[in-house]
C-alpha positions as a Markdown table, in Angstrom:
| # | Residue | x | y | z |
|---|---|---|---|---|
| 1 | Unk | -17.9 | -49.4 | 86.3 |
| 2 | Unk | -17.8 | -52.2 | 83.4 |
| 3 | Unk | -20.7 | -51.4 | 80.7 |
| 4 | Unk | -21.3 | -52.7 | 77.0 |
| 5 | Unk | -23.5 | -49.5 | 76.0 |
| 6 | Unk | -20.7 | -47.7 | 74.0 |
| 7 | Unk | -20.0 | -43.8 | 75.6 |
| 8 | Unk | -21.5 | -41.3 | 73.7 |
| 9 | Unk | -19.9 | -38.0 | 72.8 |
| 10 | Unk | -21.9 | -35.5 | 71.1 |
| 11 | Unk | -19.7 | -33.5 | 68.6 |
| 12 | Unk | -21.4 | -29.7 | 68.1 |
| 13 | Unk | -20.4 | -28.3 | 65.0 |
| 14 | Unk | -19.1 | -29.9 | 61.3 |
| 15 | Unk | -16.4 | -27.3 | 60.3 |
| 16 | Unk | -12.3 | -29.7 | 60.2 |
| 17 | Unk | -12.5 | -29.2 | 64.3 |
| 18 | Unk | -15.8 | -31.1 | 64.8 |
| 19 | Unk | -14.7 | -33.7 | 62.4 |
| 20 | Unk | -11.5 | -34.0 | 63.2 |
| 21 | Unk | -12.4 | -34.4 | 67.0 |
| 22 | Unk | -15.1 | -37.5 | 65.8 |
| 23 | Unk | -12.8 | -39.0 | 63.8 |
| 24 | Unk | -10.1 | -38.8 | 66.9 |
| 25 | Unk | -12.8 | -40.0 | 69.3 |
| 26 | Unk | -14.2 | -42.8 | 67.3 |
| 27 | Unk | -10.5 | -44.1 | 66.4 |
| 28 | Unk | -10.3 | -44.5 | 70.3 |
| 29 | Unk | -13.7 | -46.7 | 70.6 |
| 30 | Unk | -15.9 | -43.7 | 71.5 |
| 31 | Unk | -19.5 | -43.9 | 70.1 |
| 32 | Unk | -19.8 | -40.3 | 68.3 |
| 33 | Unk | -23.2 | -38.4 | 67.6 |
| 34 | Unk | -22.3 | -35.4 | 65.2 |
| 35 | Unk | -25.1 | -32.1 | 65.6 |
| 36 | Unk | -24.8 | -28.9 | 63.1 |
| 37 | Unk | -27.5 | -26.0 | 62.8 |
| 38 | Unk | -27.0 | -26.5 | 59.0 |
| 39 | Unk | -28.3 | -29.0 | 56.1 |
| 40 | Unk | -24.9 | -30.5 | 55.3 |
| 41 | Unk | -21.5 | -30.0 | 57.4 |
| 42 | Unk | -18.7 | -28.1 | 55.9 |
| 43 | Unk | -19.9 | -25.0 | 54.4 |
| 44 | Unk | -17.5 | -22.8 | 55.4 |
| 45 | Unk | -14.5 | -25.4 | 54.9 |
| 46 | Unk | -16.1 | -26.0 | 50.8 |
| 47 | Unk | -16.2 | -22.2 | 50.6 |
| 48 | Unk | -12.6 | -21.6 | 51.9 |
| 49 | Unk | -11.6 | -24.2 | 49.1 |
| 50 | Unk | -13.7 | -22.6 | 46.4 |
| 51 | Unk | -11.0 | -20.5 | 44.9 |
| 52 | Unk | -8.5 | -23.7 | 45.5 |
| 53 | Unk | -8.5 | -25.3 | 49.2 |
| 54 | Unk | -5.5 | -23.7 | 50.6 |
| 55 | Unk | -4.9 | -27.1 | 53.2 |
| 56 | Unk | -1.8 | -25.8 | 55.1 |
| 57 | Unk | 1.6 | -24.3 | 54.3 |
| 58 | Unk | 5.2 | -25.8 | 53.8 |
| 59 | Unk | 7.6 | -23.2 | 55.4 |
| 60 | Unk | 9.4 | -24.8 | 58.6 |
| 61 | Unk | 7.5 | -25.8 | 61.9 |
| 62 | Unk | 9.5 | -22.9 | 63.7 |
| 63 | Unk | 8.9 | -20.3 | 61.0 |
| 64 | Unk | 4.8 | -21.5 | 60.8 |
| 65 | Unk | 4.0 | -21.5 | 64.5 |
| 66 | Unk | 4.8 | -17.6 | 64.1 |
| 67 | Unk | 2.0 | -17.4 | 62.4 |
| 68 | Unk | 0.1 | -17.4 | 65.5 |
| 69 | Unk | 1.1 | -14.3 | 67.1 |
| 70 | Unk | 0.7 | -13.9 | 70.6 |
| 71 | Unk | -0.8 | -17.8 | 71.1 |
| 72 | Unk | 2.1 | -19.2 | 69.2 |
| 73 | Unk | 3.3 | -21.6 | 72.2 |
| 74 | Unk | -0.1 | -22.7 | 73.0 |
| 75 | Unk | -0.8 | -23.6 | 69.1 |
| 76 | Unk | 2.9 | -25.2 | 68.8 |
| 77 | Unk | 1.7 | -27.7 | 71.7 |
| 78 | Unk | -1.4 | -28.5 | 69.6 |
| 79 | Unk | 0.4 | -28.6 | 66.1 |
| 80 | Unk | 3.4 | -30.9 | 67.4 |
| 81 | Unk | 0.7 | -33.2 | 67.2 |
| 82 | Unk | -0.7 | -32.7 | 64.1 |
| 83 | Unk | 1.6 | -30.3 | 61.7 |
| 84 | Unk | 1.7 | -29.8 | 58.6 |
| 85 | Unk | 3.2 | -33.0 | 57.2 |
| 86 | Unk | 0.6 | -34.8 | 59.4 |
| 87 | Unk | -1.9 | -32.8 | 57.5 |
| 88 | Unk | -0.8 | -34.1 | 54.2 |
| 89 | Unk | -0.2 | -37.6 | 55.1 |
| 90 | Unk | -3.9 | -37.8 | 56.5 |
| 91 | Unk | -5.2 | -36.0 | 53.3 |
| 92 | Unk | -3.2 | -39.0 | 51.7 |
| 93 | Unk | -4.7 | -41.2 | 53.3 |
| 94 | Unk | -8.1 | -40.3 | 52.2 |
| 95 | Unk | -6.7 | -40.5 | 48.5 |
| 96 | Unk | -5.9 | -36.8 | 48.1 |
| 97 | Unk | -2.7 | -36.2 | 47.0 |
| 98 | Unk | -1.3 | -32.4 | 47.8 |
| 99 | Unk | 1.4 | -30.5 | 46.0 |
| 100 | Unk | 3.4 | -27.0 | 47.4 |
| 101 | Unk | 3.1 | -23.9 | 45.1 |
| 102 | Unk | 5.1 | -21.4 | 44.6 |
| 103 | Unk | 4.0 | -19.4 | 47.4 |
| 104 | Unk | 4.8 | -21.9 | 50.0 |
| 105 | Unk | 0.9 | -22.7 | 50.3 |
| 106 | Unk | -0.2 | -26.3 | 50.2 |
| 107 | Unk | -2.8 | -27.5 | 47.9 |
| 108 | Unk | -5.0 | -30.7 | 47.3 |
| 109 | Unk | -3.6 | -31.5 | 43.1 |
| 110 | Unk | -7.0 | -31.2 | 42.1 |
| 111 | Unk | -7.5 | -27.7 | 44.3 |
| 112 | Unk | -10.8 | -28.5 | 45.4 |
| 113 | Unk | -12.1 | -29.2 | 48.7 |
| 114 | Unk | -15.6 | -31.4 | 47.7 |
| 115 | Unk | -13.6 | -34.4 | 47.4 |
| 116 | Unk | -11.6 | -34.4 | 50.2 |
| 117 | Unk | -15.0 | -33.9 | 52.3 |
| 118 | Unk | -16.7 | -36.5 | 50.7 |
| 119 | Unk | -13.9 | -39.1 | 51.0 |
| 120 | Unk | -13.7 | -37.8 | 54.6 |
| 121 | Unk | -17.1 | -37.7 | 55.4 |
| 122 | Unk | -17.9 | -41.4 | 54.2 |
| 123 | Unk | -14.7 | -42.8 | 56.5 |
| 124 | Unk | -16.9 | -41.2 | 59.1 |
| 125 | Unk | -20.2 | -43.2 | 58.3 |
| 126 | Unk | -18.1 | -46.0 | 58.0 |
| 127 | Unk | -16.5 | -46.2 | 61.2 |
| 128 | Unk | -20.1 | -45.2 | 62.8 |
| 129 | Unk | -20.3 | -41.2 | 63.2 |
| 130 | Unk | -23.7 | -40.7 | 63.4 |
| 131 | Unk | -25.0 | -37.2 | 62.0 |
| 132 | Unk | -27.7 | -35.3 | 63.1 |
| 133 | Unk | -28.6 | -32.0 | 60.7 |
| 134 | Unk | -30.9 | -29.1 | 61.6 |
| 135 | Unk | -29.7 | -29.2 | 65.4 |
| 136 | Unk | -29.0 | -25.4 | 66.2 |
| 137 | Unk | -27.4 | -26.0 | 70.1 |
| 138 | Unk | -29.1 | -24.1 | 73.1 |
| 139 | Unk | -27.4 | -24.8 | 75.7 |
| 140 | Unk | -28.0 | -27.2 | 78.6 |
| 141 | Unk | -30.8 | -28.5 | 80.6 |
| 142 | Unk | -30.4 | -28.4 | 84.4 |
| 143 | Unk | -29.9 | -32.0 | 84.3 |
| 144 | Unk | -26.8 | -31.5 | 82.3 |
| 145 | Unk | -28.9 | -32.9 | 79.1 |
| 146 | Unk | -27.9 | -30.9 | 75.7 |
| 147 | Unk | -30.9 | -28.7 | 74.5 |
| 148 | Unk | -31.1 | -28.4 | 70.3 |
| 149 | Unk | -33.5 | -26.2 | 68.4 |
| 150 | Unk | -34.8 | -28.6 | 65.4 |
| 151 | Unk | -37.5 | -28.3 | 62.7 |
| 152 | Unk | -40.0 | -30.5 | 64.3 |
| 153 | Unk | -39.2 | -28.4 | 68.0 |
| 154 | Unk | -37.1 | -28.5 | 71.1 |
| 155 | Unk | -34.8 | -31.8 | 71.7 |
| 156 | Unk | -33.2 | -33.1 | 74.6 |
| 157 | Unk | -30.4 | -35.5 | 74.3 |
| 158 | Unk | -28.5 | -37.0 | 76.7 |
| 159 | Unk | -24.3 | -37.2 | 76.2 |
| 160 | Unk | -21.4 | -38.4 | 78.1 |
| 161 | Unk | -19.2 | -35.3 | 76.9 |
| 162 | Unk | -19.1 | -33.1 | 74.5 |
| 163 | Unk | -17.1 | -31.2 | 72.2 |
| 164 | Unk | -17.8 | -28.2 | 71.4 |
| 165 | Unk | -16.8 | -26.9 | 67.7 |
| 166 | Unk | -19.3 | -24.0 | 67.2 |
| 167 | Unk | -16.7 | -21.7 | 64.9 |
| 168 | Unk | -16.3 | -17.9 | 65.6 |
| 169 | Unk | -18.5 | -15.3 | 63.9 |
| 170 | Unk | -17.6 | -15.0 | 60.4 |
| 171 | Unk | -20.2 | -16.3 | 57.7 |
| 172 | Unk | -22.7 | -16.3 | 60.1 |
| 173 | Unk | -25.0 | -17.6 | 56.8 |
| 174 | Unk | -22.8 | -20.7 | 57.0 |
| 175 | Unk | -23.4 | -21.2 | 60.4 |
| 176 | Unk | -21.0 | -19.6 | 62.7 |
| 177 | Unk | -23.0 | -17.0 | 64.6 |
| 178 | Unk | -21.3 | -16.8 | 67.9 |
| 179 | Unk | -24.5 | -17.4 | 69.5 |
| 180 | Unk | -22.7 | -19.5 | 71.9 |
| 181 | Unk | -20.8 | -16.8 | 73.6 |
| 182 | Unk | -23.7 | -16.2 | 76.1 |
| 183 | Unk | -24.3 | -19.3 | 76.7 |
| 184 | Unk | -20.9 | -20.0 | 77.9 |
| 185 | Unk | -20.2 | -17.3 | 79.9 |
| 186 | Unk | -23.0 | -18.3 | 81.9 |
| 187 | Unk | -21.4 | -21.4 | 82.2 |
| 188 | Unk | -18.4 | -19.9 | 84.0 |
| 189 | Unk | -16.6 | -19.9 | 80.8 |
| 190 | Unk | -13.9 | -16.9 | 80.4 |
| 191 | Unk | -14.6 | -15.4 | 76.5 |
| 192 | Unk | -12.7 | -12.6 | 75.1 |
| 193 | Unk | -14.7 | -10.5 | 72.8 |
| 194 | Unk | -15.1 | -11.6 | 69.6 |
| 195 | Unk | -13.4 | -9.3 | 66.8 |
| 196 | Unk | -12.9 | -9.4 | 63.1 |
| 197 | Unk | -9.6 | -11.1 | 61.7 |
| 198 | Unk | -8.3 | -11.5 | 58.1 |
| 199 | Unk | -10.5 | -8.8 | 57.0 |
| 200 | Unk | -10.4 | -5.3 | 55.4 |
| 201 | Unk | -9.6 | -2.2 | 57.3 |
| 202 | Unk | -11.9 | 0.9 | 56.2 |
| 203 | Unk | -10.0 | 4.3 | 54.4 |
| 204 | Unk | -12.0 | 7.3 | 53.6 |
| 205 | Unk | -11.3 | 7.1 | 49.9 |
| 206 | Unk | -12.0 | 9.8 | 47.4 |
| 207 | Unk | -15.2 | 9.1 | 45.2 |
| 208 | Unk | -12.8 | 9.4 | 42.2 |
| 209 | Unk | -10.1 | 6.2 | 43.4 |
| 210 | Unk | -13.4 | 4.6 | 44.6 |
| 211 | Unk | -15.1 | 4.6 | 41.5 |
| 212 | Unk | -12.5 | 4.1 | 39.4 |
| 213 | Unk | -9.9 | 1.8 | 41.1 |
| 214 | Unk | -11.7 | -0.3 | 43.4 |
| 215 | Unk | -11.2 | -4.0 | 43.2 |
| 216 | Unk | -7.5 | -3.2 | 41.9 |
| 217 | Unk | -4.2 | -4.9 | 43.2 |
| 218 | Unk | -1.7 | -3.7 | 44.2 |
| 219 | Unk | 1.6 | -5.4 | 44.0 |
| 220 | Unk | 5.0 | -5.8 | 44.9 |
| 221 | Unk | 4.3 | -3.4 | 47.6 |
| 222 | Unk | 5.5 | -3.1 | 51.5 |
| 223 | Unk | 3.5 | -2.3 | 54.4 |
| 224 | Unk | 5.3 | -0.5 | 57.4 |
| 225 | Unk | 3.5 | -0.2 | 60.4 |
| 226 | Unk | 3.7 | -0.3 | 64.4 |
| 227 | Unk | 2.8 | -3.5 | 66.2 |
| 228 | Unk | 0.7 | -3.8 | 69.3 |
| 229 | Unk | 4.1 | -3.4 | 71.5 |
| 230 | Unk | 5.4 | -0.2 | 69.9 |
| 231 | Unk | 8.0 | -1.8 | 67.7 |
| 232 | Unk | 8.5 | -0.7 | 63.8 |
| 233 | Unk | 7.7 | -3.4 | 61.6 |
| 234 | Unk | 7.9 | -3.9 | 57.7 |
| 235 | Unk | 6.4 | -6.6 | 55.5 |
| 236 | Unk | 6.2 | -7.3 | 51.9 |
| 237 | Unk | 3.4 | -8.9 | 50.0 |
| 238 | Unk | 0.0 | -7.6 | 47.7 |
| 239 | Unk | -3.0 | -6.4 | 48.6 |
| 240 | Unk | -6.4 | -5.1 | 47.3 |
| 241 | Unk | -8.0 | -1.8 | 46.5 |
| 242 | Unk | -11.4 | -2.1 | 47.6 |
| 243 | Unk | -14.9 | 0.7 | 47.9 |
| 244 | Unk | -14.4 | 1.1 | 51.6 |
| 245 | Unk | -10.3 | 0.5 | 51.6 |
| 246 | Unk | -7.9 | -1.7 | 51.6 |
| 247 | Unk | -7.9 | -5.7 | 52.1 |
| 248 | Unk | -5.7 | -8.9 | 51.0 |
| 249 | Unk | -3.0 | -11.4 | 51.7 |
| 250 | Unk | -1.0 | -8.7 | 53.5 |
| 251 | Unk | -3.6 | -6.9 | 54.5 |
| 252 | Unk | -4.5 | -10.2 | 56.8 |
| 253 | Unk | -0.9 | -10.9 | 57.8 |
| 254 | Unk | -0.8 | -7.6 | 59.7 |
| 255 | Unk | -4.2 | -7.5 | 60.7 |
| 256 | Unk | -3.9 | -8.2 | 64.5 |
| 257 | Unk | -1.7 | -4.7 | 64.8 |
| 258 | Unk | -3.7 | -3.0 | 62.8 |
| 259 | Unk | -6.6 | -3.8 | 64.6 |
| 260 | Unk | -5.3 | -3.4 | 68.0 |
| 261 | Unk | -4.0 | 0.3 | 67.4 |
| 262 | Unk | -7.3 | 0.9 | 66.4 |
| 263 | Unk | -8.7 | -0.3 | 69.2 |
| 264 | Unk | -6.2 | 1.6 | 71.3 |
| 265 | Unk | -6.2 | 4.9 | 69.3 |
| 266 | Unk | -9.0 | 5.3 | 67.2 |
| 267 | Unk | -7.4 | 4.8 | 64.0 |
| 268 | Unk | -4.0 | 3.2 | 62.6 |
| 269 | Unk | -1.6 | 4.7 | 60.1 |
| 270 | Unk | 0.0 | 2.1 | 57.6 |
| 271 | Unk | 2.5 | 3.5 | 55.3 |
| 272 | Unk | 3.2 | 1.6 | 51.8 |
| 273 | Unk | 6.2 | 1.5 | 49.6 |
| 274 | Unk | 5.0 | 1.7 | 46.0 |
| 275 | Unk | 7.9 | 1.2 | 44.5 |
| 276 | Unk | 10.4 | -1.3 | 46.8 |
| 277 | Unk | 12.7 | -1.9 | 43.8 |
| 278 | Unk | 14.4 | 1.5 | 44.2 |
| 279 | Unk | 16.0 | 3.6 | 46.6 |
| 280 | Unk | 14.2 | 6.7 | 47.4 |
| 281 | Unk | 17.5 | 9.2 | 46.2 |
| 282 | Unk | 17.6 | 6.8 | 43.1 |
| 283 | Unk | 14.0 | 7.4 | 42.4 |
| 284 | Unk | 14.1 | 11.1 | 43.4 |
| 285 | Unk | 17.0 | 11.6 | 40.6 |
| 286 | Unk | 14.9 | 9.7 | 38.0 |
| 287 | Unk | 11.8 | 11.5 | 38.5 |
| 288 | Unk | 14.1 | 15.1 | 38.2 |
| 289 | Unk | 14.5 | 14.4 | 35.0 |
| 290 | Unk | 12.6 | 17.0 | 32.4 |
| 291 | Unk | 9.4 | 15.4 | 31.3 |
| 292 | Unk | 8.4 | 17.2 | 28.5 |
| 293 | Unk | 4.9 | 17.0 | 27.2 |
| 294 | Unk | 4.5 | 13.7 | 29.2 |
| 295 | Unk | 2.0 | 14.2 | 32.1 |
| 296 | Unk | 2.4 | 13.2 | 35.7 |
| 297 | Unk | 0.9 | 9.8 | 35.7 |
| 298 | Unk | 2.9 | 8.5 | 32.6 |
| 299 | Unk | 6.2 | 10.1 | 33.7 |
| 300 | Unk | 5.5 | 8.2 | 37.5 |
| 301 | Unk | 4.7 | 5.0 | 35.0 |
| 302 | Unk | 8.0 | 5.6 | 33.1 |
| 303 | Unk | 10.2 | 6.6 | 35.8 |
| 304 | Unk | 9.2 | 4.8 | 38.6 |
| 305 | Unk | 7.4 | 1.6 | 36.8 |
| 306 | Unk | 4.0 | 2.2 | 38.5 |
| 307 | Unk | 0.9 | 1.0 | 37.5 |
| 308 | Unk | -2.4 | 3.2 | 37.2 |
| 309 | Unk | -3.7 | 2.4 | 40.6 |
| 310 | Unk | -0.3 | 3.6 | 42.2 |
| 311 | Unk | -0.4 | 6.7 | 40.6 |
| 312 | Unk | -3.7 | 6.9 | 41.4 |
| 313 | Unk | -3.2 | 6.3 | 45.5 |
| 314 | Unk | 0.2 | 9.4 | 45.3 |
| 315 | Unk | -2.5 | 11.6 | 43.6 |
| 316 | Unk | -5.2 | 11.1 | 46.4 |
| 317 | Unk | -5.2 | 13.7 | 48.7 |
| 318 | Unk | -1.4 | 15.3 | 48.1 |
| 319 | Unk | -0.9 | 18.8 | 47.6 |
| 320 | Unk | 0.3 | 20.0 | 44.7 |
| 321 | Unk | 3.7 | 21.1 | 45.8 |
| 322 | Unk | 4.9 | 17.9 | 46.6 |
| 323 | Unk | 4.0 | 16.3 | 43.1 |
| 324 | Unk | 6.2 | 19.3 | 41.9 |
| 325 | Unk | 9.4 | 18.2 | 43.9 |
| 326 | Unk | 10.7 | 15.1 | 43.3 |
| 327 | Unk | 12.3 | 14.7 | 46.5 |
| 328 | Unk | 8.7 | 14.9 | 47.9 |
| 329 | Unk | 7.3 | 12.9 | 45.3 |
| 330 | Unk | 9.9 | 10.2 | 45.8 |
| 331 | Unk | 9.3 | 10.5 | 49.4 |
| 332 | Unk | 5.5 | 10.1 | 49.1 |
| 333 | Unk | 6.0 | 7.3 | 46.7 |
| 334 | Unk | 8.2 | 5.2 | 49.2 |
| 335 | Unk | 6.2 | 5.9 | 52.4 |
| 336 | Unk | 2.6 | 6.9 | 51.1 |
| 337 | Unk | 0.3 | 7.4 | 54.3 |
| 338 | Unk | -2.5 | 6.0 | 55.2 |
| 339 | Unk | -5.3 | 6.4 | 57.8 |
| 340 | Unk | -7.3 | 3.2 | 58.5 |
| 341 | Unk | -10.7 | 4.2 | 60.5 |
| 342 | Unk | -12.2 | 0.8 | 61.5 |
| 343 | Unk | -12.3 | -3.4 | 60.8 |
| 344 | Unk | -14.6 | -4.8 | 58.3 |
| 345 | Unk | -17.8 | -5.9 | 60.2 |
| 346 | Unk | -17.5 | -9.6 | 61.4 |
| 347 | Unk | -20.0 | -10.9 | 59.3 |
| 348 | Unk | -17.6 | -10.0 | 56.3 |
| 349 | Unk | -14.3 | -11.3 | 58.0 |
| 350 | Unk | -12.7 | -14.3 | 56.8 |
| 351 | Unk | -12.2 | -15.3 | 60.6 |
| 352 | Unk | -12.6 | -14.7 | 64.0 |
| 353 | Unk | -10.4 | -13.4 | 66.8 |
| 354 | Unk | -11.7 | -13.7 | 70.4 |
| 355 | Unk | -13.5 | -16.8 | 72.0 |
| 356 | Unk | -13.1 | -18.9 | 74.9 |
| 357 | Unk | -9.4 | -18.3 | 76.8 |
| 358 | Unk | -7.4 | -20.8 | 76.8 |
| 359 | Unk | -6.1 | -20.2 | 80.2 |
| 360 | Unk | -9.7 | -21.3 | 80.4 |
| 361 | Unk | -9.2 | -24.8 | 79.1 |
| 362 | Unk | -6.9 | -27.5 | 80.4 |
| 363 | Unk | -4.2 | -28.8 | 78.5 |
| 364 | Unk | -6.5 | -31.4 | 76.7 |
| 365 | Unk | -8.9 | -28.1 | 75.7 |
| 366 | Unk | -11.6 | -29.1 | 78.5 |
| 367 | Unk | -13.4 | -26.2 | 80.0 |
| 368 | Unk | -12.4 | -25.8 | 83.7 |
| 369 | Unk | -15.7 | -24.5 | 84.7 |
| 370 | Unk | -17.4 | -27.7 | 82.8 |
| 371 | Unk | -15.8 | -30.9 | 83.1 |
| 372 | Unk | -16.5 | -33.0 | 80.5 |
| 373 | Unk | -16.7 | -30.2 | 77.8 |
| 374 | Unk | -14.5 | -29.6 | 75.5 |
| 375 | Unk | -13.9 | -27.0 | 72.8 |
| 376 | Unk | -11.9 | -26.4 | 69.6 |
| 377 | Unk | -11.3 | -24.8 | 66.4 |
| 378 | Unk | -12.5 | -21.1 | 65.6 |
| 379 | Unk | -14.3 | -20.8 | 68.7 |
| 380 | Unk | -11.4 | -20.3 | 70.9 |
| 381 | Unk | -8.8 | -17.2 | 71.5 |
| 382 | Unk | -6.0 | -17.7 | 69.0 |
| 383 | Unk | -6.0 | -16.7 | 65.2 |
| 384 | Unk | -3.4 | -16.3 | 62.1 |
| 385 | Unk | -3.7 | -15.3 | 58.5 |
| 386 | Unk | -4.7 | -17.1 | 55.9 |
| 387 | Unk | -2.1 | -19.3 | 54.0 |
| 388 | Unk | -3.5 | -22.7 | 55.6 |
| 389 | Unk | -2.6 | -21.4 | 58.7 |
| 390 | Unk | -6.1 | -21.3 | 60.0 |
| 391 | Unk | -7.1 | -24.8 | 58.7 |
| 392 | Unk | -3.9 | -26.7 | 60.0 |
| 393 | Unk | -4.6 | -25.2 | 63.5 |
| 394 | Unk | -8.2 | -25.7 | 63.5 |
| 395 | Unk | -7.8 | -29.9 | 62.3 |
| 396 | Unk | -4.7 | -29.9 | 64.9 |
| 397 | Unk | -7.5 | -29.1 | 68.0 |
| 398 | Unk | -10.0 | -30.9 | 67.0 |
| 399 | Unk | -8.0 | -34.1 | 67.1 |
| 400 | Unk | -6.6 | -32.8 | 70.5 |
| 401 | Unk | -10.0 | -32.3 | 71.6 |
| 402 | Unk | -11.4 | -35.5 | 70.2 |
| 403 | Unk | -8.7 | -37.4 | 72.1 |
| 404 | Unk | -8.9 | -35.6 | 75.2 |
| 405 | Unk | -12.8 | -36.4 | 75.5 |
| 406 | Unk | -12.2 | -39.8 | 74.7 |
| 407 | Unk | -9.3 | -40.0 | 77.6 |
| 408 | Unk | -11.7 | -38.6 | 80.0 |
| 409 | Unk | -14.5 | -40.9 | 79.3 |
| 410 | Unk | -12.2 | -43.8 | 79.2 |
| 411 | Unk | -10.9 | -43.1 | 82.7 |
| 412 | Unk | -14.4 | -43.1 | 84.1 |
| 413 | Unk | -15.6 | -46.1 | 83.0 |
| 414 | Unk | -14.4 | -49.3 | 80.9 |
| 415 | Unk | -15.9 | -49.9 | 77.5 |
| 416 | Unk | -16.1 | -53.7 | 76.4 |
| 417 | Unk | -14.5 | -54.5 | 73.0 |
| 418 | Unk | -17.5 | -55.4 | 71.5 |
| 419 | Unk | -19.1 | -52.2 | 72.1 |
| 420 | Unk | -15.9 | -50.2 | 70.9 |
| 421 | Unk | -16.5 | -48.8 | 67.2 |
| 422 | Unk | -13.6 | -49.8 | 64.7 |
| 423 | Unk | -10.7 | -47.3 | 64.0 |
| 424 | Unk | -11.5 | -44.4 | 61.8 |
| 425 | Unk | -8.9 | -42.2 | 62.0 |
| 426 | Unk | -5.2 | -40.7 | 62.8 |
């Protein structure tokens, strides 16, 4: 069939996947009508930069698709697409230039994220994205027509595909509810549960180190644990004090295992190495030195360079034999156990982990059970910590999504040249 009426794809969501996937779609002379429950687009994405938009990370392709855990292959096929380097040559291309820190992370040079969305979403009008604000998305009609909850009452609108970018369940004040999730499933959709990811893990803390210490870091520090398959694993990095326990960078990095042995067992056991710098003989011969007058916090400061909230984590809960040997305090010091009882609710996590399967998608991220629907970003089953991990993944499938819709509209009808918007995009 030959037509001059453009196709229509109606984009559902405004986090980097929806966008992305318009700005993918229009670039291939797909008409594009943008829906989001909110106001404005981007919420989530302008708070994630608030603190400075971490964009994506500089370490090597084969060292960053790690990040993604047990998806990693599936999220290496959508990244060799759009990486990290793509990432900053299409922020360059919007006039944001990015620089690495020292950390590895990759940054916009002014840090924020406003301009970089309002650059973006201007190339977008431009090129003919059309938004529509204040549609929260129902589900589907019987006749295939997309049902959205507005101010002035139910609408019906009628699309040639869609994408589908509806984010997980984090923030859900920003948006992402997960409301979806039913809704899918009853469209044949396979959905793993949806869980809470770069979040906090709960410890039954003391009133004393809650009161007193929470909001400290702690630093230089490394985490031991047992992954999901049984194996020992170690990692160094900072984390957080908190009321209810403990959260941070490598709090985040490890929190798939963590989470899982919870899952499994009811609780997970984390040990931390207060003091990585020295060798636990070493440190047991410092601290056997007499102390004099000095008391057991300042000697531990002296001796074994820790900070007040260290000593105060080896003082919660130890007997008082061990902080008389220093072969047990040493020992404590370089392994201190913890018990971590639960996740952070979802509506505090960072992310989600969970959503549609991907063995439930084809390889262009169209839903088996739907033709013609397509999904990306948050919403689906894949996650990584934060470090511009999340972002770089979540851009790299809406543009896979964007351009697979367009492909499968393409093949099913012809658009003429004069109906085909102008390029907008990568």
């Amino acid at each position: 069939m030959t037509t001059n009426t453009p196709l229509r794809l109606a984009i559902i969501g405004g986090g980097p996947a929806g966008l992305m996937a318009a700005e993918a779609a229009c670039a291939a002379g797909i008409a594009v009508d943008l829906y989001d429950a909110m106001g404005s687009v981007g919420r989530k994405f302008l708070l994630a930069g608030k603190g400075g938009l971490n964009l994506t990370h500089g370490e090597p392709f084969a060292r960053f698709v790690e990040r993604y855990g047990e998806r990693r292959d599936d999220v290496a096929r959508w990244l060799r697409d759009f990486d990290a380097d793509a990432l900053r040559a299409w922020a360059r291309g919007l006039g944001v230039e990015t620089f690495t820190g020292s950390s590895g992370r990759v940054f916009p040079a002014d840090m924020k994220a406003a301009p970089l969305l309002r650059r973006w979403l201007h190339r977008l009008r431009e090129h003919g994205v059309v938004f529509h604000m204040h549609h929260r998305w129902l589900g589907w009609r019987r006749d295939g027509a997309l049902r959205f909850a507005t101010p002035d009452g139910e609408r019906n609108v009628a699309a040639d595909a869609v994408v589908l970018a509806l984010g997980g369940a984090s923030w859900p004040r920003l948006g992402s509810d997960g409301a979806w999730v039913e809704v899918l499933r009853k469209a044949g959709a396979d959905i793993a549960p949806l869980q809470s990811a770069n979040c906090g893990f709960e410890v039954d803390w003391s009133e004393h180190l809650r009161s007193r210490f929470a909001g400290a870091p702690l630093k230089a520090v490394v985490a031991h644990w047992i992954d999901r398959h049984g194996d020992a694993q170690s990692r160094q990095g900072e984390c957080v004090l908190s009321e209810y326990g403990i959260e941070g960078s490598l709090v985040y990095a490890i929190g798939a295992d963590l989470r899982e042995r919870i899952a499994q067992s009811g609780n997970a056991p984390l040990r931390l190495d207060l003091a990585p710098g020295l060798a636990q003989d070493a440190l047991a011969e410092r601290l056997a030195a007499p102390r004099g007058k000095h008391s057991l916090g300042d000697w531990l400061r002296r001796r074994a360079h820790l900070d007040a909230a260290k000593c105060a984590l080896v003082f919660e809960g130890a007997d008082k034999s061990a902080l008389a040997d220093p072969q047990a305090l040493a020992a404590r010091i370089k392994a201190l156990p913890l018990t971590l009882r639960a996740p952070r609710p979802l509506a505090e996590a960072i992310s989600t982990a969970g959503g549609v399967r991907l063995e439930a998608l084809d390889e262009h991220l169209m839903l088996r059970a739907r033709p013609g629907t397509f999904c990306a970003g948050e919403m689906l089953d894949w996650e990584a910590p934060t470090g511009g991990y999340l972002l770089t993944a979540c851009f790299a499938s809406g543009l896979l999504a964007g351009r697979g819709a367009a492909a499968w509209l393409r093949r099913r009808t012809t658009v003429s040249p004069a109906a085909a918007p102008g390029n907008c995009g990568p």
